[in-house]
N, C-alpha and C positions, 0 to 999 in steps of 0.2 A: 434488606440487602440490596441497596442500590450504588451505581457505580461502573468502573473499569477493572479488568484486569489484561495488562498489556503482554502478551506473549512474545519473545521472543521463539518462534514456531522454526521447530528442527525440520532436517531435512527428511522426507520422506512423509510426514505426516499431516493429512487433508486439513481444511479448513473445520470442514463437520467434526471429522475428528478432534479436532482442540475444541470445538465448544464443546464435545462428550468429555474429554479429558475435564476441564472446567467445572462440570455439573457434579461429575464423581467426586471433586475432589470437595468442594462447596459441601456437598450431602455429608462425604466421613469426615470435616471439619464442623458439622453440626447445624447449619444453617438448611437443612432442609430440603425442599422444593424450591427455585430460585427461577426465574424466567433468564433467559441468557442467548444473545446472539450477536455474530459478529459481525462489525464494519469495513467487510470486503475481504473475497476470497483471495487467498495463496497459492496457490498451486503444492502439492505433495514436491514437485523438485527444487522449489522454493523455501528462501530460509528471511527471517526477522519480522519486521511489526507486525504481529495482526491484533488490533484491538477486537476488546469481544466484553460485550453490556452487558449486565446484570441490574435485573428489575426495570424500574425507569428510564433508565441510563439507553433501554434497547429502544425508545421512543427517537433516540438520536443515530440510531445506527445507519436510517436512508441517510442522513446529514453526511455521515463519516463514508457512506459511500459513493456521498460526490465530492467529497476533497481529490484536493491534489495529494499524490504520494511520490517517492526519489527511493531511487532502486542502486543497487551497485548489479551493473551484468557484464559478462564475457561473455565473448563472441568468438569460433573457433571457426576460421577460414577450411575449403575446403571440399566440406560437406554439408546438404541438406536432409533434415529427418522428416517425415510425414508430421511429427507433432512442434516441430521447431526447436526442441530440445535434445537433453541428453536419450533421451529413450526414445523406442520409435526406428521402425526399418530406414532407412538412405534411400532417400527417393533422387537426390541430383549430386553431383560433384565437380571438381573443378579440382586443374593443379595450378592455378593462377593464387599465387599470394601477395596483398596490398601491402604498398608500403604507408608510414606514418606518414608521407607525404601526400599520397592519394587519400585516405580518411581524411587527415583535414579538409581538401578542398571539398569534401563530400558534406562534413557536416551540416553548413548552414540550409542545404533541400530538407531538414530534417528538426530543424528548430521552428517555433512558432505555428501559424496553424496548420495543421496537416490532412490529408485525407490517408486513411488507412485501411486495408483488407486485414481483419481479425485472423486468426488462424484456424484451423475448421477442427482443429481439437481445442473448441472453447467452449464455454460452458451457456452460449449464446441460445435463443430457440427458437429453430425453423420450424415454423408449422406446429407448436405446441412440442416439439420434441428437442433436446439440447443438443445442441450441433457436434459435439464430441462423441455422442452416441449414435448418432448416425454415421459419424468415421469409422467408429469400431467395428462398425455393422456393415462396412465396407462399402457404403453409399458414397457417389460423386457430391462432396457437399460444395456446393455456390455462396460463397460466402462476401454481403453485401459492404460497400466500403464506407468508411463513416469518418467524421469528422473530430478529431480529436486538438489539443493543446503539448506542445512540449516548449517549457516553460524555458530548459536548458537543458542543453547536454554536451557534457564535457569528458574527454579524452585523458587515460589515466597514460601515460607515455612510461611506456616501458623501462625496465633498467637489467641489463643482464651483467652475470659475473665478469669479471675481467681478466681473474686468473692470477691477478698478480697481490703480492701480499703487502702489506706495508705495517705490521707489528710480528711483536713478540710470540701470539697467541693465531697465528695464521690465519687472522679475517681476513677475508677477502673483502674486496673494493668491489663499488658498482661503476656503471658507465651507464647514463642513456641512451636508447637507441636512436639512431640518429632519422633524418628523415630519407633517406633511401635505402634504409633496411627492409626487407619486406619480415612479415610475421606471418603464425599461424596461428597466434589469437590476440586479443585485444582487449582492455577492460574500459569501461564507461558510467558515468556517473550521470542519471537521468530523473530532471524531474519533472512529473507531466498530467496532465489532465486526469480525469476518469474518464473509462474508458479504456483507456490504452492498452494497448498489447504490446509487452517488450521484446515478446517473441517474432512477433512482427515487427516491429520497427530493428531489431536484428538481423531478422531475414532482409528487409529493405536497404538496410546500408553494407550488409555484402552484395547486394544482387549492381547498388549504385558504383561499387568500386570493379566490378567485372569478375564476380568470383559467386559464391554461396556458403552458408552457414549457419551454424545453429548455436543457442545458448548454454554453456556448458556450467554459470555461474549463474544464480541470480537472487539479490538478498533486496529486501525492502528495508529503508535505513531509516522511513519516516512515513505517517499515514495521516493526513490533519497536520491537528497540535500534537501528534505521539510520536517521539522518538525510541530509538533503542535504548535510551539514555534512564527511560522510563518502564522497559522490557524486562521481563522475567524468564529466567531460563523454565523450560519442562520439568526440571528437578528440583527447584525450586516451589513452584505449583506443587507438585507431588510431595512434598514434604509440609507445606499448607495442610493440603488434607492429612499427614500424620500427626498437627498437633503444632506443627510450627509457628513462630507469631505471624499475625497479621500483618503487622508494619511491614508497609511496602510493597504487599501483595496489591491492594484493594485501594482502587484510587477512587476521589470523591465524582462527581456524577457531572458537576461544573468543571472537569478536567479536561472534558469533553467538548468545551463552551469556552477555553479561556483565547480564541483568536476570535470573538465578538466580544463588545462591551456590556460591563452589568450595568443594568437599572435598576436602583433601589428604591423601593413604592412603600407606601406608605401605609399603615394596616387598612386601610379605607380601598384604597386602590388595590391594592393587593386583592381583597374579596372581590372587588369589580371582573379583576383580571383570571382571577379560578372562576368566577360565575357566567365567561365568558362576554361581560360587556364589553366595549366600546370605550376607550378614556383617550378624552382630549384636554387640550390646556398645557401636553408636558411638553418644554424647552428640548426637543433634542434633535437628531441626525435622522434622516430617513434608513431605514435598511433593518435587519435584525439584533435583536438583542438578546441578552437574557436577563430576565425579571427576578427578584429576591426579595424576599418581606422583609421586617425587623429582624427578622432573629439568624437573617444572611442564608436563609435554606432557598434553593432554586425554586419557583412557583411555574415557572411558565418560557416556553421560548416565544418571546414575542414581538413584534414586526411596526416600526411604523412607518404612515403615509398621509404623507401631507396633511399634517397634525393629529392624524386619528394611529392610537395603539391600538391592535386586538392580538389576542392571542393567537398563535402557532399550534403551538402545542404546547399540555399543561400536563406538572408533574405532580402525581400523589404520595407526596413523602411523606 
């Protein structure tokens, strides 16, 4: 059993928790003992991708968590919480509300590279201990700033009802808000390095427009090469383990791999490359790849340099 199984992760439910959900349902659909781990936490008030490896597949999960991943979040003017979200006591406030025309001028301090303070209910650790547990513990946590990427980030521009009808069946019409409306929250479309905190880069573009705020929304739309496109509800997973087909559950292990190029090796080369040598001679691009014998099964993640191939890491399928 090697491979993906891409979650669509509800709200309220931990990261660990969906690998345990994952494992139960693996074992009463018959498959056993299963190795399984995922490529980057969610947060329980977070909702969409979290990919999560089974057998081999977990040999790629550090890979999956230095990709870049694209979020949808709101942002509700106003107030600030201790954990930067919905839950969490109100530690600052403000009755200053931005309009569409201050966030735009705001946005570009916040595109490309950025330096960030984490938020100290993160999962980070100071001194061997995780920095959200020392929050709860009600310690002053100093939380170090680091350097992140945000690739884009774009403004979902509001539309409110307008009141007025224009058929048979009383739909109502929208209007965009204009740019000197002010709001009490805002939605954003982001996509950004690893690393990132959305919770903090939320915090930061209220604090930039004169106000404060926390995230009241936040879904992950895409993690690598995974999108929601490729997500499976919790209900679904759960119906797997009662017996449901596979198809579409359980994605191939190269699904993992398909934003590198394969290298097709040849049975000779292929042993070289599980035996851990060294091969030179092959015509191609420096950077990573992934390697497949004849019979097109993944052998190896593996890297070349200035004409020498060696192995990354190698799969036993």
């Amino acid at each position: 059993m090697h491979g993906w199984i891409i979650l669509d992760k509800p709200l309220g439910l931990g990261s660990t928790q969906a690998v345990a959900a994952v494992k139960r349902n693996l074992r009463q659909a018959g498959f056993g003992k299963v190795k399984v781990g995922h490529g980057g936490t969610l947060d329980p008030l977070a909702t969409g991708v979290l990919p999560i490896a089974l057998g081999e597949a977990t040999k790629l999960c550090g890979r999956m968590l230095d990709a870049s991943k694209t979020y949808e979040f709101t942002i509700s003017f106003g107030a600030e919480t201790r954990g930067l979200d919905a839950e969490g006591k109100v530690v600052a406030t403000s009755d200053l509300r931005p309009t569409i025309s201050e966030i735009e001028l705001v946005l570009g301090e916040f595109t490309g590279a950025i330096a960030q303070i984490p938020p100290a209910y993160s999962a980070i650790k100071i001194d061997g201990k995780r920095a959200y547990e020392r929050a709860r513990a009600g310690e002053d946590v100093e939380m170090n700033a680091r350097s992140i990427f945000v690739h884009s980030l774009t403004l979902h521009h509001p539309e409110l009802v307008s009141g007025s009808y224009f058929d048979e069946q009383n739909s109502t019409t929208l209007k965009q808000v204009q740019g000197d409306e002010t709001l009490s929250s805002v939605t954003f479309s982001a996509h950004v390095s690893k690393g990132t905190y959305i919770r903090s880069l939320a915090r930061d573009i209220a604090y930039a427009v004169g106000t404060v705020g926390h995230v009241t929304m936040l879904r992950r739309t895409r993690a690598g090469p995974f999108d929601l496109e490729s997500a499976i509800s919790l209900d679904k997973l759960n119906a797997f383990g009662q017996g449901a087909a596979q198809e579409d559950i359980i994605l191939p292990i190269e699904a993992g791999l398909v934003d590198i190029p394969a290298l097709d090796l040849s049975p000779e080369q292929a042993r070289a490359i599980q035996q851990g040598r060294v091969l030179t001679g092959i015509a191609m691009k420096d950077g990573l790849h992934w390697a497949r014998d004849a019979e097109m099964r993944p052998i190896a993640l593996v890297e070349s340099i200035d004409g020498e191939l060696r192995s990354v890491r190698g799969f036993n399928l």
